[in-house]
GUMAR-787781 format. One record per atom (N, C-alpha, C): residue in three letters; chain; atom name; x, y, z. Coordinates in steps of 0.02 Angstrom, whole numbers. Each point is the difference from the previous one (the first is absolute). Layout:
# GUMAR-787781
ALA / A / CA / X / Y / Z;
...
This chain:
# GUMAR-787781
UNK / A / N / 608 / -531 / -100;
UNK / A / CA / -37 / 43 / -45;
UNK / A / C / -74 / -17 / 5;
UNK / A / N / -30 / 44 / 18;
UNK / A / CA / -94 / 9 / -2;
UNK / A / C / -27 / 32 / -53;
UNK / A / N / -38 / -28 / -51;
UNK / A / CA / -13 / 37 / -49;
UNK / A / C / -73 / 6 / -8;
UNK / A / N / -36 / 42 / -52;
UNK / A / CA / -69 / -24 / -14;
UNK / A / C / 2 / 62 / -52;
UNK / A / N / -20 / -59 / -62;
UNK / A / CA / 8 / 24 / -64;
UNK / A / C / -91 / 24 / -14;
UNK / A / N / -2 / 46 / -37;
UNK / A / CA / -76 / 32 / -29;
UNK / A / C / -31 / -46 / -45;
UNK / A / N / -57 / -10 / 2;
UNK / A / CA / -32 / -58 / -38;
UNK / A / C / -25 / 19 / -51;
UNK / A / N / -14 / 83 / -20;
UNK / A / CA / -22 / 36 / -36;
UNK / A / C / 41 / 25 / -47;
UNK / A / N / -10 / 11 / -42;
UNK / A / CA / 46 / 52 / -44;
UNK / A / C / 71 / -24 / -18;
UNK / A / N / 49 / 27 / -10;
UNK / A / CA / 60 / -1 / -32;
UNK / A / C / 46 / 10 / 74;
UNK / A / N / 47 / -30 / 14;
UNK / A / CA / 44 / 23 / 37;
UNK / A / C / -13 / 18 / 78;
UNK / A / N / 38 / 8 / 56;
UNK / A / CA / -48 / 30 / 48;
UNK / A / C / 21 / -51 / 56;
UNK / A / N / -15 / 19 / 58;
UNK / A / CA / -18 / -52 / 58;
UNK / A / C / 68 / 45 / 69;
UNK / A / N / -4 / -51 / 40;
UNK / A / CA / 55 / 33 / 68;
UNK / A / C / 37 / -47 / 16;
UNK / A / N / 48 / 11 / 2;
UNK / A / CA / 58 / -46 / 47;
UNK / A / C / 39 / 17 / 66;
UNK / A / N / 27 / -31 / 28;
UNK / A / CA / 19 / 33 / 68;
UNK / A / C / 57 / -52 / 11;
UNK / A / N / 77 / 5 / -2;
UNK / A / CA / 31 / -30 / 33;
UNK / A / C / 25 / -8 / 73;
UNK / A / N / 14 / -53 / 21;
UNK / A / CA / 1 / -16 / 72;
UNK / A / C / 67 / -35 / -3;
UNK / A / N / 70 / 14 / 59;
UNK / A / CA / 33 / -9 / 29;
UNK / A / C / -3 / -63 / 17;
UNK / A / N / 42 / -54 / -29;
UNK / A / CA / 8 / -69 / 1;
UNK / A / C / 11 / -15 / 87;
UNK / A / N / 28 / 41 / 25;
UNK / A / CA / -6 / -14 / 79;
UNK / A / C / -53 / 11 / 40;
UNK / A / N / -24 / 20 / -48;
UNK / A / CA / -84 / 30 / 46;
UNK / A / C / -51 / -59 / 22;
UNK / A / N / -10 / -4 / 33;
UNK / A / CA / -61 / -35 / 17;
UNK / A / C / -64 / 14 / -6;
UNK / A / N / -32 / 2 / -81;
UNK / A / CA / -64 / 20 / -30;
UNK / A / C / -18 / -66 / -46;
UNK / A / N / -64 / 21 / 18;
UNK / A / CA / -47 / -45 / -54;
UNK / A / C / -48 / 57 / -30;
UNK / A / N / -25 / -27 / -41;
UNK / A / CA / -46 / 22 / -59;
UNK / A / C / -92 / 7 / 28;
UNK / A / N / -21 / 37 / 17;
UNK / A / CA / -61 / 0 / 14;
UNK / A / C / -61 / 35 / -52;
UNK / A / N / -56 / -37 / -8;
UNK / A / CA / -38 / 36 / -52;
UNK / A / C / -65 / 29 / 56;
UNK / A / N / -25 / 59 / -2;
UNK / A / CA / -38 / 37 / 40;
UNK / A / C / -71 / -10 / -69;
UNK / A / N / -36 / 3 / 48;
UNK / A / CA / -65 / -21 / -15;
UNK / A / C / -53 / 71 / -18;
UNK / A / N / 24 / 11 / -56;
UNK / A / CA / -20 / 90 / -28;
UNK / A / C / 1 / -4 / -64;
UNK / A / N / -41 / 23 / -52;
UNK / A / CA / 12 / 11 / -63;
UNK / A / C / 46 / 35 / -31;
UNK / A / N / 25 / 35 / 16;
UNK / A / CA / 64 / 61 / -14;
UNK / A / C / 14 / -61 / -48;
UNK / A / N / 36 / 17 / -57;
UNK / A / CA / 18 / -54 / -69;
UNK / A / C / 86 / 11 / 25;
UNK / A / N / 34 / 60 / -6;
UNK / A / CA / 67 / 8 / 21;
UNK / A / C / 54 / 27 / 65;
UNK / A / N / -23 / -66 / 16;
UNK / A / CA / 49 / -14 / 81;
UNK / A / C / 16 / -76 / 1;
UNK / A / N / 75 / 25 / 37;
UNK / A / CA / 19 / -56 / 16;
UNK / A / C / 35 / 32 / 92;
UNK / A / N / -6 / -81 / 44;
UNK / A / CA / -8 / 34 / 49;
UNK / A / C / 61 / -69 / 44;
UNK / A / N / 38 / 15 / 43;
UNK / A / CA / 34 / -66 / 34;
UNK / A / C / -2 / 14 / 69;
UNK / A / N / 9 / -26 / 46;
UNK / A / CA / -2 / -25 / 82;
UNK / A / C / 61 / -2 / 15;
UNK / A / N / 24 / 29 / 34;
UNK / A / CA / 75 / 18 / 44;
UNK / A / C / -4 / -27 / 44;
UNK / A / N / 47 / -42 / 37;
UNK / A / CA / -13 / -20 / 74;
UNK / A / C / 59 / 32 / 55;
UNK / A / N / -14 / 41 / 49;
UNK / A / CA / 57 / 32 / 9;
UNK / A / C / -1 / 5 / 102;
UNK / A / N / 39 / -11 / 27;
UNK / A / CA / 4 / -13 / 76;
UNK / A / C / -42 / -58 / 14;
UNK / A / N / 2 / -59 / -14;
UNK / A / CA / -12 / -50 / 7;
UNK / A / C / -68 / -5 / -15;
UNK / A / N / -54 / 60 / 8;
UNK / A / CA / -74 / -26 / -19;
UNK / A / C / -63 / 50 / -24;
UNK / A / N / 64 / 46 / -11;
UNK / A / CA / -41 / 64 / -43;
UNK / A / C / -1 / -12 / -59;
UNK / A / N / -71 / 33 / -21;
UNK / A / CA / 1 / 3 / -98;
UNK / A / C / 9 / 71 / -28;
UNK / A / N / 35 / 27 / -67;
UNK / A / CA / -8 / 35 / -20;
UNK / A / C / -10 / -25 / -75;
UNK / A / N / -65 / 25 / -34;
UNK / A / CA / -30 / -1 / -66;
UNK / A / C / 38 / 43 / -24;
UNK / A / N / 33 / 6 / -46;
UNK / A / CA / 31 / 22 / -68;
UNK / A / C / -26 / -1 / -76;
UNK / A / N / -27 / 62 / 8;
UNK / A / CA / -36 / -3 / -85;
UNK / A / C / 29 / 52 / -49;
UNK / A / N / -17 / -16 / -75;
UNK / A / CA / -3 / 28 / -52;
UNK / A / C / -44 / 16 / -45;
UNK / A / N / -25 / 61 / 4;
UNK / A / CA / -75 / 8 / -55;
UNK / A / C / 25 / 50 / -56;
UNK / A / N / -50 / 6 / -43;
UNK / A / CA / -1 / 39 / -50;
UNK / A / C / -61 / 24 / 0;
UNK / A / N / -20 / 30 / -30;
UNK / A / CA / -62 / 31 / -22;
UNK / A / C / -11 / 54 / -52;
UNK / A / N / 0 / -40 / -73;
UNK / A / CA / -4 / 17 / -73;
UNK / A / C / -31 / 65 / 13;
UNK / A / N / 1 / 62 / -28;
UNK / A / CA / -32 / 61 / -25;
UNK / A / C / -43 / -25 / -52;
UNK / A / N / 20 / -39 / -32;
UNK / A / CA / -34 / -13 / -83;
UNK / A / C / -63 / -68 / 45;
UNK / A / N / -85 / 39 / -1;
UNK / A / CA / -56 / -27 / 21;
UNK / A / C / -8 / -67 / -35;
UNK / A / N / 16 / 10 / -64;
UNK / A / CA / -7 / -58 / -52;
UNK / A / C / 21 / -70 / 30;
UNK / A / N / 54 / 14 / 18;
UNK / A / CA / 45 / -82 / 26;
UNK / A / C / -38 / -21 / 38;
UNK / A / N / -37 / 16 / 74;
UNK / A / CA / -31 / -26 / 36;
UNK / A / C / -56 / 41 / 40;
UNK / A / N / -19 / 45 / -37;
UNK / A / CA / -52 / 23 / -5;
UNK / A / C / -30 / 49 / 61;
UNK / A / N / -47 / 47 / 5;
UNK / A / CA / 15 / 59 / 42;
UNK / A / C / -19 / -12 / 67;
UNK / A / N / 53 / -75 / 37;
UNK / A / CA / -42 / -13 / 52;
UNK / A / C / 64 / -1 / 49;
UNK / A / N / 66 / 5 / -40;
UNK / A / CA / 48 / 5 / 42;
UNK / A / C / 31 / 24 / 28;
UNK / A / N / -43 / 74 / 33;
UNK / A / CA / -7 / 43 / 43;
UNK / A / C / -26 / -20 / 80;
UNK / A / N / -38 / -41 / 5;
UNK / A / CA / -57 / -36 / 16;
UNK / A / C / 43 / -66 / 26;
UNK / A / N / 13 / -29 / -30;
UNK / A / CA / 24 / -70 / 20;
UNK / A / C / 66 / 6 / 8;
UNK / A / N / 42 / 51 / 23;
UNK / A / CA / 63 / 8 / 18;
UNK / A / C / 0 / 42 / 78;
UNK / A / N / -58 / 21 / -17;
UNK / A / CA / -35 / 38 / 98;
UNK / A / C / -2 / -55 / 13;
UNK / A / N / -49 / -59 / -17;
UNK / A / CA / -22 / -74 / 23;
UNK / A / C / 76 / -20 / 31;
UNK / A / N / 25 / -12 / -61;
UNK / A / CA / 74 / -26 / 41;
UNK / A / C / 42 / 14 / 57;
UNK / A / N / -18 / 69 / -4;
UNK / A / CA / 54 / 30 / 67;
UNK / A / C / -50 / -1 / 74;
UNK / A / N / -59 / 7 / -17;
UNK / A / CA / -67 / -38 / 64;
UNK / A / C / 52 / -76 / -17;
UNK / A / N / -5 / -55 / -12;
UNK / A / CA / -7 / -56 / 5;
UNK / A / C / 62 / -18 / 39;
UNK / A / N / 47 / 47 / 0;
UNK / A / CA / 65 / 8 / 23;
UNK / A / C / 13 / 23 / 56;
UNK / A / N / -53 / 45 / 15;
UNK / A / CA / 22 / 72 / 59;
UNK / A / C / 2 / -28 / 68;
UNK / A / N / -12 / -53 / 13;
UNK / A / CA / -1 / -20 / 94;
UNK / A / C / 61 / -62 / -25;
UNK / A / N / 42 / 6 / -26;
UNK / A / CA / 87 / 1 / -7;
UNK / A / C / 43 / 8 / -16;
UNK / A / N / 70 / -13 / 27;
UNK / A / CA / 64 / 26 / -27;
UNK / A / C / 10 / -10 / -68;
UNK / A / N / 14 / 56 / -39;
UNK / A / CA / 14 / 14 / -56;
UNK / A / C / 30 / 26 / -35;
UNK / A / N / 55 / -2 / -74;
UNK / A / CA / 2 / 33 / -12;
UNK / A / C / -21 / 40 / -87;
UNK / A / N / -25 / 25 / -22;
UNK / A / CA / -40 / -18 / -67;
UNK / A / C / 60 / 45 / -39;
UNK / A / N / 22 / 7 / -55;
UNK / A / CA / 54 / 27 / -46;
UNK / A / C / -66 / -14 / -74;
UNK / A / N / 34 / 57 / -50;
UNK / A / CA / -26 / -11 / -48;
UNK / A / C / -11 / 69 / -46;
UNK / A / N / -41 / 7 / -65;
UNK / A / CA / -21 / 56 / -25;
UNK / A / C / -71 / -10 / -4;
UNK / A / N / -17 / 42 / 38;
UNK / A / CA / -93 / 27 / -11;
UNK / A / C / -20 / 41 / -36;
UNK / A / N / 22 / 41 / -29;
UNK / A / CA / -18 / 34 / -76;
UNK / A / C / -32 / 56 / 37;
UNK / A / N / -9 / 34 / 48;
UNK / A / CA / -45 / 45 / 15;
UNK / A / C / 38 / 80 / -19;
UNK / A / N / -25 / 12 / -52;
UNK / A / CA / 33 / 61 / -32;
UNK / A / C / -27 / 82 / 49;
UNK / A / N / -69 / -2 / 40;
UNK / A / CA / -4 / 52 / 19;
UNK / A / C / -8 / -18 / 84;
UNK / A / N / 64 / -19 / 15;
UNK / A / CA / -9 / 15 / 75;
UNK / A / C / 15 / 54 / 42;
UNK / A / N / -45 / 17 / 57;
UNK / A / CA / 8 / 41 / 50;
UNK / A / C / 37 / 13 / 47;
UNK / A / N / 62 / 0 / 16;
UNK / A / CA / 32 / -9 / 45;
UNK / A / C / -1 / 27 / 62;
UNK / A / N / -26 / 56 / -25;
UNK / A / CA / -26 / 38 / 84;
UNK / A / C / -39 / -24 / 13;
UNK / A / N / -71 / -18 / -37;
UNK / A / CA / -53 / -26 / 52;
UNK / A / C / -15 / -77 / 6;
UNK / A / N / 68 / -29 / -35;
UNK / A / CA / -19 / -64 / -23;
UNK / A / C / -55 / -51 / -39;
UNK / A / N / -4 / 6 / -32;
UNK / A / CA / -59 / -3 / -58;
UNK / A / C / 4 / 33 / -54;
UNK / A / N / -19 / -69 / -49;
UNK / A / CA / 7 / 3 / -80;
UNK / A / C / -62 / -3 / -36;
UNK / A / N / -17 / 42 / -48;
UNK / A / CA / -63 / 21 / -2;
UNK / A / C / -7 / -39 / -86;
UNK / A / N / 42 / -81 / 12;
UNK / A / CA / -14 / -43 / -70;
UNK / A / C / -39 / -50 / 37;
């Protein structure tokens, strides 16, 4: 179990369970994003795959109107590897045809 509880507010945070046979560890990525938790797969003897879990509150209050911003950061900090990110991003008006969310 990988967890990371919210430091803010009442309640809150991400967990991600992992397969006792699995061969993962726990990695912390070097990004402000407040809710992710993220682990290292090791798979054909010397490949990695990152495994994450984010959230991203609708309610600005909790962590304030920057986590639009620092959840792009995250997926740059990520993008030149294997990954796979799971989670809820709150983006209520997305585009699906043209891809793009205009929050």
């Amino acid at each position: 179990m990988f967890r990371q509880d919210r430091l803010i507010g009442k309640g809150g945070g991400v967990l991600l369970y992992v397969r006792d046979s699995s061969v993962a560890s726990a990695i912390k990525l070097d990004n402000v994003f407040p809710a992710q938790v993220w682990y290292k797969l090791r798979y054909n003897g010397q490949h990695e795959l990152l495994v994450g879990v984010c959230y991203r509150t609708p309610t600005q209050n909790v962590y304030g109107h920057t986590a639009h911003e620092q959840l792009r950061d995250l997926m740059q900090a990520v993008s030149d590897r294997d990954f796979i990110l799971m989670g809820d991003f709150n983006y209520k008006r997305i585009d699906w045809i043209n891809n793009c969310c205009s929050e």
